[in-house]
C-alpha positions as CSV (number, residue, x, y, z in Angstrom):
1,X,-16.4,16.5,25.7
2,X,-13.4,15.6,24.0
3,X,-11.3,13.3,22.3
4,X,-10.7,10.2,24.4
5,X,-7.3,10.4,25.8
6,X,-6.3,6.9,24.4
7,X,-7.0,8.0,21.2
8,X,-5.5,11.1,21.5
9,X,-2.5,9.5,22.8
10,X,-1.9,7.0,19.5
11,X,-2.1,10.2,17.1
12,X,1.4,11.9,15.6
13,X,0.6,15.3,14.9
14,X,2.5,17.3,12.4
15,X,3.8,20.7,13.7
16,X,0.5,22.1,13.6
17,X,-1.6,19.5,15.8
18,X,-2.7,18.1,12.5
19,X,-3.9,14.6,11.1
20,X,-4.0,13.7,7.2
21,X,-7.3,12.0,6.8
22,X,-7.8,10.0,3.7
23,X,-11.8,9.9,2.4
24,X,-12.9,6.7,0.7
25,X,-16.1,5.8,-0.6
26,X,-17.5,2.7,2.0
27,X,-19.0,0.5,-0.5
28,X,-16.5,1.5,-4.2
29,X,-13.0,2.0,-1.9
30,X,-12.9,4.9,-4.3
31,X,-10.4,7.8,-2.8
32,X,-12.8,10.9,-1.9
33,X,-10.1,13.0,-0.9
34,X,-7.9,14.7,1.7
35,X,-8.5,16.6,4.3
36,X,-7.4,17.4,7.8
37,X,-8.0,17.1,11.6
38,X,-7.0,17.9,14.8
39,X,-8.1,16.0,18.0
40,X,-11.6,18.0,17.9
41,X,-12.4,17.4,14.6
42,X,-11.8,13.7,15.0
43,X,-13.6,14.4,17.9
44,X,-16.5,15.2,16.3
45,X,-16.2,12.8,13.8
46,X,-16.2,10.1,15.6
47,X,-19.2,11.3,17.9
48,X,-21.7,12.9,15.3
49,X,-22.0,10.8,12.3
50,X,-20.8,13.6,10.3
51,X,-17.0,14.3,8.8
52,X,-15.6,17.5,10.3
53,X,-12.2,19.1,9.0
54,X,-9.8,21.4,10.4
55,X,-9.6,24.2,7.5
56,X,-6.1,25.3,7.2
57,X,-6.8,28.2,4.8
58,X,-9.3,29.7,6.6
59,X,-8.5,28.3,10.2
60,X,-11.4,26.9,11.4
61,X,-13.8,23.4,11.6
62,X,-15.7,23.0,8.9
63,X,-18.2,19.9,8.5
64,X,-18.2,18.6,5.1
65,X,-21.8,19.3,3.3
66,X,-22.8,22.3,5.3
67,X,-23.2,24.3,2.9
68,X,-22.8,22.5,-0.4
69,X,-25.3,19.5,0.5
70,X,-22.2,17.1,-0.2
71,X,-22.2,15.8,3.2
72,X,-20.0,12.9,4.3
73,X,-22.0,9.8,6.3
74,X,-19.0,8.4,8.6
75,X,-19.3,4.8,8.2
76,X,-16.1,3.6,10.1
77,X,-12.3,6.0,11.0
78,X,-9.5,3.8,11.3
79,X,-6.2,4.9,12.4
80,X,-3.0,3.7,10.7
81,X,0.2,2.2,12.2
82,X,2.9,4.8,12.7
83,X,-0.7,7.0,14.0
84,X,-0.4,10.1,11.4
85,X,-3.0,8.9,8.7
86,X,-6.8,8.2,9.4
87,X,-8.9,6.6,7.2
88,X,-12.8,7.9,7.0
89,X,-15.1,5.5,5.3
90,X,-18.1,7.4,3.9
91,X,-21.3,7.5,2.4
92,X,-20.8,10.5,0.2
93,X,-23.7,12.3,-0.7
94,X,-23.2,14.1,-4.2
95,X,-19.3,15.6,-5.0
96,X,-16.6,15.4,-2.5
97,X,-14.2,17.9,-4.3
98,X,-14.6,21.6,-3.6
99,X,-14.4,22.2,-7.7
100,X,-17.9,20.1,-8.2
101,X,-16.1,16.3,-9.1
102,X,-17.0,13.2,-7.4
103,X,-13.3,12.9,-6.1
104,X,-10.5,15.3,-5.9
105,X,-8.3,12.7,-7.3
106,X,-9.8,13.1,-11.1
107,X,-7.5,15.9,-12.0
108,X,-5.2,13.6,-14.5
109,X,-3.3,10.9,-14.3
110,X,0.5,11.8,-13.7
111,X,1.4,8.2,-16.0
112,X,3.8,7.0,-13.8
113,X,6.2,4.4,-15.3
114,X,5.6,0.7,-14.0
115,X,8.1,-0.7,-12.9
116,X,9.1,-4.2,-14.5
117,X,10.2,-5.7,-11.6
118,X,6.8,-5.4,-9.8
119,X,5.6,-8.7,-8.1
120,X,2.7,-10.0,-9.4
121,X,-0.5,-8.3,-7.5
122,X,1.0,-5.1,-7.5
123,X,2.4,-5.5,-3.8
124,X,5.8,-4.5,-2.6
């Protein structure tokens, strides 16, 4: 099998066929991580239950928890307007970054200046 054609239709690949796909936790909305997928591994996301990547450093699918045990429950995949972002909702089971964190996104905050003229809400 493979990725439904409709699907597959609505997706804007970069120049190597791939998909940024943003991990969030289902039940925090805390940011996982990153990681990417071509139409199989959404493919196989969306079929087995399971997150699958597309490993561009070593250049081939891996399925998140394999071999850690830090396996990624799919809980919904949504796909965002313009069609190049995904968003996985997860159940993560123990740390989603490769160096042993919860999230990759605990490496320091960059202390970006807030702008003054910011609505109230924090929308733009």
């Amino acid at each position: 099998m493979s990725l439904d054609p409709a699907i597959a239709a609505r997706l804007k690949r970069d120049a190597q066929g791939l998909v940024a796909a943003i991990v969030q936790q289902h039940d925090t909305r805390e940011v996982l991580m990153l990681g990417w997928m071509d139409d199989e591994a959404l493919h196989r996301t969306l079929t087995s239950g399971r997150v699958t990547f597309w490993s561009r450093s070593r250049g081939e699918y891996w399925r998140k928890g394999d071999t850690s045990g830090h396996a990624q429950i799919v809980k919904s995949v949504a796909l965002d307007c313009d069609g190049d972002a995904l968003l996985v909702t997860v159940d993560q089971i123990g740390a989603a970054c490769h160096t042993g964190d919860r999230t990759c996104f605990d490496a320091g905050d960059l202390r970006a200046t807030i702008s003054p003229d910011a609505p109230a809400g924090g929308e733009a």
